[in-house]
MIMAR-29159 format. One record per residue (C-alpha): residue number from 0; x, y, z. Coordinates in steps of 0.5 Angstrom, whole numbers. Example, Ala and Ser with C-alpha at 12.3 -4.5 7.8 and 13.67 -1.06 7.14 Angstrom:
<pos: 0&X: 25&Y: -9&Z: 16>
<pos: 1&X: 27&Y: -2&Z: 14>
This chain:
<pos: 0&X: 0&Y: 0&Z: 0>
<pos: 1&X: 2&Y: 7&Z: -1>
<pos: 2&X: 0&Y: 14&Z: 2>
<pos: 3&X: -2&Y: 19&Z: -3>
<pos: 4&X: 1&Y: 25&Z: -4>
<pos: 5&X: -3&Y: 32&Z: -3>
<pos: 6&X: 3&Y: 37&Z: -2>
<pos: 7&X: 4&Y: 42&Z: -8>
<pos: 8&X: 10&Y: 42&Z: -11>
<pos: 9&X: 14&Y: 43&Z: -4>
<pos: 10&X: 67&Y: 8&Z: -35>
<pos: 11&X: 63&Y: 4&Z: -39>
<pos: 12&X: 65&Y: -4&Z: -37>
<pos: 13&X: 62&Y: -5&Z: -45>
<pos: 14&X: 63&Y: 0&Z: -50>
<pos: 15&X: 58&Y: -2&Z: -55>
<pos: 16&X: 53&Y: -3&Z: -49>
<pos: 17&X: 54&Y: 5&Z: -47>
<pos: 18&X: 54&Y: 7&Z: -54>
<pos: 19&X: 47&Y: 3&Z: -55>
<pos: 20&X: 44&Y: 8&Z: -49>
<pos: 21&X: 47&Y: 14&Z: -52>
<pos: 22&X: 42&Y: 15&Z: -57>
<pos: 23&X: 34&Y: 17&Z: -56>
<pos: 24&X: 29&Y: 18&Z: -61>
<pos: 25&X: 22&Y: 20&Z: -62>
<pos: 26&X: 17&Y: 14&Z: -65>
<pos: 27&X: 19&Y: 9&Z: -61>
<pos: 28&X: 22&Y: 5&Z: -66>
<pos: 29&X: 28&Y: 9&Z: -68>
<pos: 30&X: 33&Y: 13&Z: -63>
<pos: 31&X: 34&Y: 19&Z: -66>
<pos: 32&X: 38&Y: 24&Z: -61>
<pos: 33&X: 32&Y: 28&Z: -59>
<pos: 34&X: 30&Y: 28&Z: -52>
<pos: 35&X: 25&Y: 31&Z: -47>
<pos: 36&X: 28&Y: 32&Z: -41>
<pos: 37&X: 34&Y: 30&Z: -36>
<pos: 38&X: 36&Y: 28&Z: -29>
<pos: 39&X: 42&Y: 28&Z: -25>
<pos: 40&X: 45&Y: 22&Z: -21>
<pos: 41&X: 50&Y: 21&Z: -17>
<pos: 42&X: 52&Y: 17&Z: -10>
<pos: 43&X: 58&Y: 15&Z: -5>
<pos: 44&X: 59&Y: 22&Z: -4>
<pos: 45&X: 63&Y: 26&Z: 0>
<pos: 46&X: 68&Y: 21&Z: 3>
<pos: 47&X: 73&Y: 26&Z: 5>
<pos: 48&X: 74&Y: 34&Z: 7>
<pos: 49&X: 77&Y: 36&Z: 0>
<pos: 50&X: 71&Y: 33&Z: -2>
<pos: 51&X: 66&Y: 35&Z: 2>
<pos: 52&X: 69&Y: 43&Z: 2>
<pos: 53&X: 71&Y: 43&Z: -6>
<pos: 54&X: 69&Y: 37&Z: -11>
<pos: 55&X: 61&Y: 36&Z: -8>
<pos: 56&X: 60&Y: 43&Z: -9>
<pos: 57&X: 63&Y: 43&Z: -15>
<pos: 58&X: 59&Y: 38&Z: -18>
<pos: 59&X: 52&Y: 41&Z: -15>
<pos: 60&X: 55&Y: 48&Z: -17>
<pos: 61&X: 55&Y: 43&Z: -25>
<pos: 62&X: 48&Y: 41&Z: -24>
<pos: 63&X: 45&Y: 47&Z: -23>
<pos: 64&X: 47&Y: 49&Z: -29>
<pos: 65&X: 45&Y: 44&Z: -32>
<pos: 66&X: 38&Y: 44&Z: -33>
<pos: 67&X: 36&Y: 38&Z: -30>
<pos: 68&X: 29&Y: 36&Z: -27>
<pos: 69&X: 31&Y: 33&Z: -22>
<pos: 70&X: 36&Y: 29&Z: -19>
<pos: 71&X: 37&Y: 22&Z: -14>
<pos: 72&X: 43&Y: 22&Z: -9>
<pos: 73&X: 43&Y: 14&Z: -9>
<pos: 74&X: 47&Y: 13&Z: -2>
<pos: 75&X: 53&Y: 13&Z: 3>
<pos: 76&X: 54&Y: 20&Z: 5>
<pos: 77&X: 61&Y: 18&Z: 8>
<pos: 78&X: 65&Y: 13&Z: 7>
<pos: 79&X: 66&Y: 6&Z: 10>
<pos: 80&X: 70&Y: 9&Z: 17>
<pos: 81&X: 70&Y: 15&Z: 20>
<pos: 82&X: 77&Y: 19&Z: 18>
<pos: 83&X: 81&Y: 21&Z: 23>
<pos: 84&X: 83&Y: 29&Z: 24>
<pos: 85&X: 78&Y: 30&Z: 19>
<pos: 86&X: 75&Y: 37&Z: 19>
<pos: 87&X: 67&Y: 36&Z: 15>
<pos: 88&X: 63&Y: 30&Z: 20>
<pos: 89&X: 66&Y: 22&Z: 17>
<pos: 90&X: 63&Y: 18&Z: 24>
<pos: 91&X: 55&Y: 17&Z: 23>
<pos: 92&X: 54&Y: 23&Z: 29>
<pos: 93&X: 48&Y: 28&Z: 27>
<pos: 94&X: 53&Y: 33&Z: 23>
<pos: 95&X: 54&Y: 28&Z: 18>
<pos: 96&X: 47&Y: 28&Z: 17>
<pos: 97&X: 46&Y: 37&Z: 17>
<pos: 98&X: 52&Y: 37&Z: 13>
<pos: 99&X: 48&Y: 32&Z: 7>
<pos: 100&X: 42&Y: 35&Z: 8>
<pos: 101&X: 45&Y: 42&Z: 7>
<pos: 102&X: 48&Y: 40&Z: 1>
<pos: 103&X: 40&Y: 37&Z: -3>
<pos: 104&X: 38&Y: 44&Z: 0>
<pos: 105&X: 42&Y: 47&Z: -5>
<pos: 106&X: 41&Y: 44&Z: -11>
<pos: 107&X: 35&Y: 48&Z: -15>
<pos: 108&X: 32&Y: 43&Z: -18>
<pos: 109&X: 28&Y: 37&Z: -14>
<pos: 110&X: 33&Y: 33&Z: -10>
<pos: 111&X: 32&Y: 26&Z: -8>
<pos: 112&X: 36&Y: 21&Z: -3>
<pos: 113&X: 36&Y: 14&Z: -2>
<pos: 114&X: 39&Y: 11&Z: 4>
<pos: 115&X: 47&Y: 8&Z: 4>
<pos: 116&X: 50&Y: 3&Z: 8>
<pos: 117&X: 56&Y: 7&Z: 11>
<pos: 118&X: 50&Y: 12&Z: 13>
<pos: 119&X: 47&Y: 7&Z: 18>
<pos: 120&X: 48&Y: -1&Z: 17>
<pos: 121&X: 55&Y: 1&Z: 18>
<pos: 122&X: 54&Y: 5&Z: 23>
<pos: 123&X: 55&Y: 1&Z: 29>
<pos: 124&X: 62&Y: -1&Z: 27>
<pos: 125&X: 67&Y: 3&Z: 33>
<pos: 126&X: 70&Y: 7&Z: 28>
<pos: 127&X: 64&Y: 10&Z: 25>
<pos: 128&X: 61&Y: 11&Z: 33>
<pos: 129&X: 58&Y: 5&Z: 35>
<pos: 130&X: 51&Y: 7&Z: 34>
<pos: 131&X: 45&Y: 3&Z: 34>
<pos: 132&X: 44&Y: 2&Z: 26>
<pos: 133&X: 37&Y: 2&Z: 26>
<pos: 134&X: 37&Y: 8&Z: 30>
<pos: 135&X: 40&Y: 12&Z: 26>
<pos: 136&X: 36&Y: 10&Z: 20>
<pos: 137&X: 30&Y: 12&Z: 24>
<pos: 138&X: 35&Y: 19&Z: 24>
<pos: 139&X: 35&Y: 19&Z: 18>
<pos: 140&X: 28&Y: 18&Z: 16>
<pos: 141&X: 26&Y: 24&Z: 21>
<pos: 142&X: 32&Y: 28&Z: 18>
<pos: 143&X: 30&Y: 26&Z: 10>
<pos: 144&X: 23&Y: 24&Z: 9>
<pos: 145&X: 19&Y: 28&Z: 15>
<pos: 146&X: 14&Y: 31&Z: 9>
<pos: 147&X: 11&Y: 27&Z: 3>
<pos: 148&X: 15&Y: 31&Z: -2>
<pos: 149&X: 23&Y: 31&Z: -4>
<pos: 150&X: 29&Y: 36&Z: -2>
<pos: 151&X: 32&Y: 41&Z: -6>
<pos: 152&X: 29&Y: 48&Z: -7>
<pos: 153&X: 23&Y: 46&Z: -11>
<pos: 154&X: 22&Y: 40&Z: -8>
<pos: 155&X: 16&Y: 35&Z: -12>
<pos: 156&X: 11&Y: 31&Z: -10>
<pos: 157&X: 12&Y: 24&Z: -9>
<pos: 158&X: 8&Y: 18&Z: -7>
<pos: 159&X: 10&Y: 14&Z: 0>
<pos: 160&X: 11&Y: 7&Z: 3>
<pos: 161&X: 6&Y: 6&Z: 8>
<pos: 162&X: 6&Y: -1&Z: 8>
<pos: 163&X: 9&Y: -6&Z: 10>
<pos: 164&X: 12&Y: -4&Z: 15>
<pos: 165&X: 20&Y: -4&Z: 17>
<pos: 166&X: 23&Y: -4&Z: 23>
<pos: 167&X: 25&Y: 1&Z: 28>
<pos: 168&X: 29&Y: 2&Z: 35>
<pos: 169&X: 22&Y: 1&Z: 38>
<pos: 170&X: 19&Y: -4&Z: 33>
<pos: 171&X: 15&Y: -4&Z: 26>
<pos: 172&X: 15&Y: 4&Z: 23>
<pos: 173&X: 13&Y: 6&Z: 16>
<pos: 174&X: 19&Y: 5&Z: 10>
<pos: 175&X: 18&Y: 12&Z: 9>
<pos: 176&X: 24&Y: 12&Z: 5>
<pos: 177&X: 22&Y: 9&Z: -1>
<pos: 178&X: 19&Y: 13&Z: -5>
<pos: 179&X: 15&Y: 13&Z: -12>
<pos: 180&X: 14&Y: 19&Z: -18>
<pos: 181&X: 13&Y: 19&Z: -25>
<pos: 182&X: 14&Y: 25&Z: -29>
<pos: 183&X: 12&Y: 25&Z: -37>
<pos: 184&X: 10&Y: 17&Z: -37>
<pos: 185&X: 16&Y: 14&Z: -34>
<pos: 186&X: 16&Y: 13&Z: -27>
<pos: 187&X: 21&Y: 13&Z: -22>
<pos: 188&X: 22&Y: 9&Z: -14>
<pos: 189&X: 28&Y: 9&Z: -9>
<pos: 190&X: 28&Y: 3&Z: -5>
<pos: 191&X: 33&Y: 1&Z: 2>
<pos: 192&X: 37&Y: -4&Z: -1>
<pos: 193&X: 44&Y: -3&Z: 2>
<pos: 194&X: 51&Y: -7&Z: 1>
<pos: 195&X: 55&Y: -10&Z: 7>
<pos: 196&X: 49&Y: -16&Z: 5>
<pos: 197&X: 43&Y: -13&Z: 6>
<pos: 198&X: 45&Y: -12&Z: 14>
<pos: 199&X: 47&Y: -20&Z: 14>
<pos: 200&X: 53&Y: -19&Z: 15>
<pos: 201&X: 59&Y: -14&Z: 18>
<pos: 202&X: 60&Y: -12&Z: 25>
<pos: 203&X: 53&Y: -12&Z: 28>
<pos: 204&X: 48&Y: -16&Z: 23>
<pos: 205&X: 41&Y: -15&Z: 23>
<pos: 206&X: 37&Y: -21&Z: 21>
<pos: 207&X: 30&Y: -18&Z: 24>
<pos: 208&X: 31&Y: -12&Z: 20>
<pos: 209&X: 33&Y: -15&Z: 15>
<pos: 210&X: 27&Y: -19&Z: 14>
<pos: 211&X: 22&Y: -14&Z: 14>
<pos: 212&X: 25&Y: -9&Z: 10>
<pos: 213&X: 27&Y: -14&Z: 5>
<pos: 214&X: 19&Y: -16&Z: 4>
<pos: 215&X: 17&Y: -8&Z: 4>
<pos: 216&X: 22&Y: -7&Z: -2>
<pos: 217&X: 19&Y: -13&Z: -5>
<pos: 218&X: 12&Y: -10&Z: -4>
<pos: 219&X: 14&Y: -4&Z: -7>
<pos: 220&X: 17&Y: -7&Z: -13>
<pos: 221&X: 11&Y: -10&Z: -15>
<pos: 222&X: 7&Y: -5&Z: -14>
<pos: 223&X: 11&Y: 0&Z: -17>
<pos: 224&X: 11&Y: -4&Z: -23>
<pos: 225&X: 3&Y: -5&Z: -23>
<pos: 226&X: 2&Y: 2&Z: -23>
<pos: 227&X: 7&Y: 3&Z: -28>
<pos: 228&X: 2&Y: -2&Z: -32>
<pos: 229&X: -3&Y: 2&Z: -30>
<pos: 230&X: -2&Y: 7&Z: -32>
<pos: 231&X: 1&Y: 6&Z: -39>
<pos: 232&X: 8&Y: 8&Z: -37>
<pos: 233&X: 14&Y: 8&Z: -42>
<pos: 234&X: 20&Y: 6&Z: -37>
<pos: 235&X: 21&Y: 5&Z: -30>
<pos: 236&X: 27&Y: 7&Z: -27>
<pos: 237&X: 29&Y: 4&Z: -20>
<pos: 238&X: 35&Y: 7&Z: -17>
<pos: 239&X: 38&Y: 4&Z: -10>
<pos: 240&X: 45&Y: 4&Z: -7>
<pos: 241&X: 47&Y: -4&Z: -6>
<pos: 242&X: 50&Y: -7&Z: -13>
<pos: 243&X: 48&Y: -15&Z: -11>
<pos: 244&X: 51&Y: -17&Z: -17>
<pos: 245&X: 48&Y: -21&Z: -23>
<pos: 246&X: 53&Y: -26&Z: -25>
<pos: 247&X: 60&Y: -29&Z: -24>
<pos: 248&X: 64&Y: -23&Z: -28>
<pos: 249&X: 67&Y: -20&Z: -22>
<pos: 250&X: 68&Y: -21&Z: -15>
<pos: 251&X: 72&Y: -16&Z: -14>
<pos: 252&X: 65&Y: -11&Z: -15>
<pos: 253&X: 59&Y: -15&Z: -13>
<pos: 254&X: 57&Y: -21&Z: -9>
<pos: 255&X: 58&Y: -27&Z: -14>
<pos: 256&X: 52&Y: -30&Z: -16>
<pos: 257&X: 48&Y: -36&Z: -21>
<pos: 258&X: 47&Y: -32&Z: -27>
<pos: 259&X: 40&Y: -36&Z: -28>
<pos: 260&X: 38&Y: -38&Z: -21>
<pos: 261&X: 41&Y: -32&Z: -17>
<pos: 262&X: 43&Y: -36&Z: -12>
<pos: 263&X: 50&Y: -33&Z: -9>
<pos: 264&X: 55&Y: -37&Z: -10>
<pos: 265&X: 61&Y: -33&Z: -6>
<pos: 266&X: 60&Y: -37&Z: 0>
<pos: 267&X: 57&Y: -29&Z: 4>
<pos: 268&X: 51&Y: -29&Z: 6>
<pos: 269&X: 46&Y: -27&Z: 1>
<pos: 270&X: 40&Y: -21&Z: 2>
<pos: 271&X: 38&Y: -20&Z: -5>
<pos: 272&X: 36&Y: -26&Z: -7>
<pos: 273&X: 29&Y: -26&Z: -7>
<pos: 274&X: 30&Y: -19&Z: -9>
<pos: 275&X: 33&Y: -21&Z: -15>
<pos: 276&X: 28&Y: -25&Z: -16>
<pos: 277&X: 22&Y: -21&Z: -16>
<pos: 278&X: 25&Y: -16&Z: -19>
<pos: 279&X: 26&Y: -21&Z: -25>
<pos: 280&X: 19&Y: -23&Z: -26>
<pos: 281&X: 17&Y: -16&Z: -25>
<pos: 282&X: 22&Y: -15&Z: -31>
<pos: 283&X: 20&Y: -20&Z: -36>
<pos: 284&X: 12&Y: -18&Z: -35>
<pos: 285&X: 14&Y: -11&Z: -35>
<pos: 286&X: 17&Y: -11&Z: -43>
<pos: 287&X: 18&Y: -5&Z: -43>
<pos: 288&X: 26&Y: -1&Z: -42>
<pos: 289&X: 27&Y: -1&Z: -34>
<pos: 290&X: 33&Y: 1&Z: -31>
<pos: 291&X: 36&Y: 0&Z: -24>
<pos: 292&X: 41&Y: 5&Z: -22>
<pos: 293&X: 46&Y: 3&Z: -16>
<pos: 294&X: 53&Y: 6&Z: -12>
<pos: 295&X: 56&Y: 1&Z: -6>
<pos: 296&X: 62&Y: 0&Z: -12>
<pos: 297&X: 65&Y: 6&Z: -14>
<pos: 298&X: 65&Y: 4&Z: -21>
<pos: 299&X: 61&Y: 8&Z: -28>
<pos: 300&X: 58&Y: 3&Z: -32>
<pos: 301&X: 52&Y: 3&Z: -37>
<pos: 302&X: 50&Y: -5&Z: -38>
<pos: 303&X: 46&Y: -10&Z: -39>
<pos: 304&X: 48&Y: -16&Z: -34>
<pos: 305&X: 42&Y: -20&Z: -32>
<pos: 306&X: 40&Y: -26&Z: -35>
<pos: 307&X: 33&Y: -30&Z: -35>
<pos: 308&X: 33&Y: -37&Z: -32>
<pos: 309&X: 35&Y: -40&Z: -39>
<pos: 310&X: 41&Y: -36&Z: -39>
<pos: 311&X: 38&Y: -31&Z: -44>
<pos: 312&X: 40&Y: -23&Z: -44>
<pos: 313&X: 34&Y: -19&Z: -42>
<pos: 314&X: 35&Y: -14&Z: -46>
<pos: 315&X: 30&Y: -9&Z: -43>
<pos: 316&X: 34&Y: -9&Z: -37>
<pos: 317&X: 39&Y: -4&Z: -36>
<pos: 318&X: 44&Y: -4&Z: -29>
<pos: 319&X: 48&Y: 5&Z: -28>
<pos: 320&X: 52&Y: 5&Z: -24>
<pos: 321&X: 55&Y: 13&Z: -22>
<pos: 322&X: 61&Y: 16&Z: -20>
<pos: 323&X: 63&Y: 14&Z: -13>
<pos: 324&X: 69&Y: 15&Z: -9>
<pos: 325&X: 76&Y: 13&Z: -12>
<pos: 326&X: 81&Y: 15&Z: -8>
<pos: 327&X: 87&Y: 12&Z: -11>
<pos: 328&X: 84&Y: 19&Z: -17>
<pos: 329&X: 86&Y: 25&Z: -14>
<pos: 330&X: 79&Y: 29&Z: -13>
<pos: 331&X: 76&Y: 22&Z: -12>
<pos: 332&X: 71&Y: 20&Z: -18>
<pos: 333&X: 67&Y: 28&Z: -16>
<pos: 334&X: 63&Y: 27&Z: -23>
<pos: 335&X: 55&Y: 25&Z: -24>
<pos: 336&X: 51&Y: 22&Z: -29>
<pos: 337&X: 46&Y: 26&Z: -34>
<pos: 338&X: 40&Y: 21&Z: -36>
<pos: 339&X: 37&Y: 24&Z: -42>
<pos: 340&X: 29&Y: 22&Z: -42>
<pos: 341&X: 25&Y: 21&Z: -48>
<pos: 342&X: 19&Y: 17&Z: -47>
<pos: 343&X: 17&Y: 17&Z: -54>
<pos: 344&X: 23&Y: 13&Z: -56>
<pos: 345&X: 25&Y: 6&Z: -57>
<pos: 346&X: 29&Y: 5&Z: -51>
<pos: 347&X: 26&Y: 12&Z: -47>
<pos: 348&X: 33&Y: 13&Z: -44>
<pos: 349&X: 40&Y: 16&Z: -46>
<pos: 350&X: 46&Y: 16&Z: -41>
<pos: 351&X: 51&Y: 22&Z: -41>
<pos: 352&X: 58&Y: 21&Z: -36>
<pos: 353&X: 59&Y: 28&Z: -34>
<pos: 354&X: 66&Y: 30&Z: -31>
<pos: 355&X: 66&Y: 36&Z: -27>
<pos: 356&X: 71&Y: 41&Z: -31>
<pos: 357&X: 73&Y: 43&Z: -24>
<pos: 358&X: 74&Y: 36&Z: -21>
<pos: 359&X: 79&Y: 34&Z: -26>
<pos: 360&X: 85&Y: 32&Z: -25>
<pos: 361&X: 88&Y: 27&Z: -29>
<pos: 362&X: 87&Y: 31&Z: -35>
<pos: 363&X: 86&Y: 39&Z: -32>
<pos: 364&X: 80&Y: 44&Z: -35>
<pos: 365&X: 85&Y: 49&Z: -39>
């Protein structure tokens, strides 16, 4: 179930699968290089101070300049652990959480934020602060998604989850976290998937929250491809902060995992499973372009990863990953990604690598 709104408007890993997403069209046939609108993307950002006070307001500084409709931060807001001697808050303490709201609040356009696993799974681990990972997930709810509407400056009407329930400190809470908007005939949702399993795993894991979550992120899949049904959208888009993995290519990134049955074949414990699975099924059926946008790895790529359970490519999926933290990279990967968005065209979206000129280090802005 959700609640509806009534606020007002408050490195491609395959060359030839980017290419394949750079060009739209309007005829749903061809992909001709129109489009009606844009998006920005962006996540695992800042991970340090020089990102914190000069790459994320650059790249802000980027998006505002860019025309976009709006855009979605798809989690972790610090890194993994705190640093030591830094300046901008990287514990999980309540700055950490002013500091991210103050950087969505300055961006013109509406700005949407999906939970990330080193903002609060990760949370309990001694060098982030020891806190309670569901209370600050609670936190985070109180802080980012207290209304029915986004953040930014011209914040937009969203619909949210109301049912079934996740857990909180003090037992189930609502998932107001993930949220759902369609704008233009294609429709949009965020959803609490996180790396480190799913919360199965590193220091302090959670399978009761696990639990509940995982069913309202299922729920809320499925219903949001009915009402995409429903309503004759021309594309859904997911965007979530876990990479779960889809096949055996690269342990180095993702879980790995039987391409056709899904099941993880790394021995760590598997919380996207059945997930997976529902979103599958919801693929299929759909027929339509879907697109699961994701951070956790740190790697840019546009591809099509996922396989049916004869081992066929479902050409309709496509994975995007965003820029993140790459420390070994100067000013640490401080880029984002512009979507252009033609509902009308064959495969509805188009996918842009933006590179802030002002975050550029291998090659320097002249």
């Amino acid at each position: 179930m959700i609640r509806k709104l009534v606020w007002p408007l408050v490195a491609a890993s395959v060359a030839g699968a980017l290419t394949a997403g750079l060009a739209v069209a309007g005829n749903g046939e061809s992909n001709k290089k129109t489009f009606e609108y844009t998006i920005g993307l962006w996540g695992d950002l800042p991970y340090s101070d020089v990102q914190a006070q000069t790459g994320v307001p650059n790249l802000i500084a980027d998006m505002n300049a860019s025309d976009i409709a709006f855009s979605v931060h798809d989690g972790d807001l610090k890194g993994g652990n705190s640093t030591s001697g830094s300046v901008t808050p990287t514990t999980c303490s309540d700055a950490l959480y002013a500091q991210a709201l103050g950087f969505f609040d300055s961006l013109e356009a509406p700005a949407i934020f999906t939970p990330g696993d080193n903002d609060w799974t990760d949370c309990d681990r001694p060098s982030n602060g020891g806190f309670s990972s569901r209370e600050r997930l609670d936190h985070e709810r109180q802080v980012f998604f207290s209304t029915t509407s986004s953040l930014g400056q011209h914040p937009l009407t969203q619909e949210v989850q109301s049912t079934p329930s996740c857990l909180g400190v003090s037992g189930p809470v609502p998932c107001v976290e993930n949220r759902r908007w369609t704008l233009k005939g294609v429709t949009y949702a965020t959803v609490n998937i996180q790396g480190s399993c799913n919360n199965l795993c590193d220091t302090a894991p959670d399978p009761d929250e696990y639990a509940a979550r995982n069913a309202a992120d299922i729920a809320w899949i499925q219903d949001t491809f009915a009402q995409a049904r429903a309503n004759g959208s021309a594309a859904v888009m997911i965007i979530g902060q876990a990479d779960p993995g889809f096949d055996g290519s690269d342990g180095t990134r993702a879980p790995l995992r039987d391409p056709k049955t899904l099941v993880e074949t790394d021995g760590a414990p598997d919380g996207f499973h059945d997930f997976l699975a529902a979103f599958r099924a919801q693929i299929i059926a759909f027929g339509k372009p879907v697109v699961y946008v994701h951070g956790d790895s740190h790697y840019f790529r546009v591809d099509r990863p996922l396989q049916d359970a004869q081992g066929r490519r479902l050409e309709t999926f496509t994975r995007l990953e965003t820029f993140g933290d790459n420390a070994s990279n100067g000013n640490n990967d401080v880029h984002w990604v512009k979507v252009l968005v033609d509902p009308h065209s064959r495969d509805v979206f188009a996918f842009q690598p933006q590179i802030v000129p002002a975050n550029r280090v291998a090659v320097p802005a002249p």
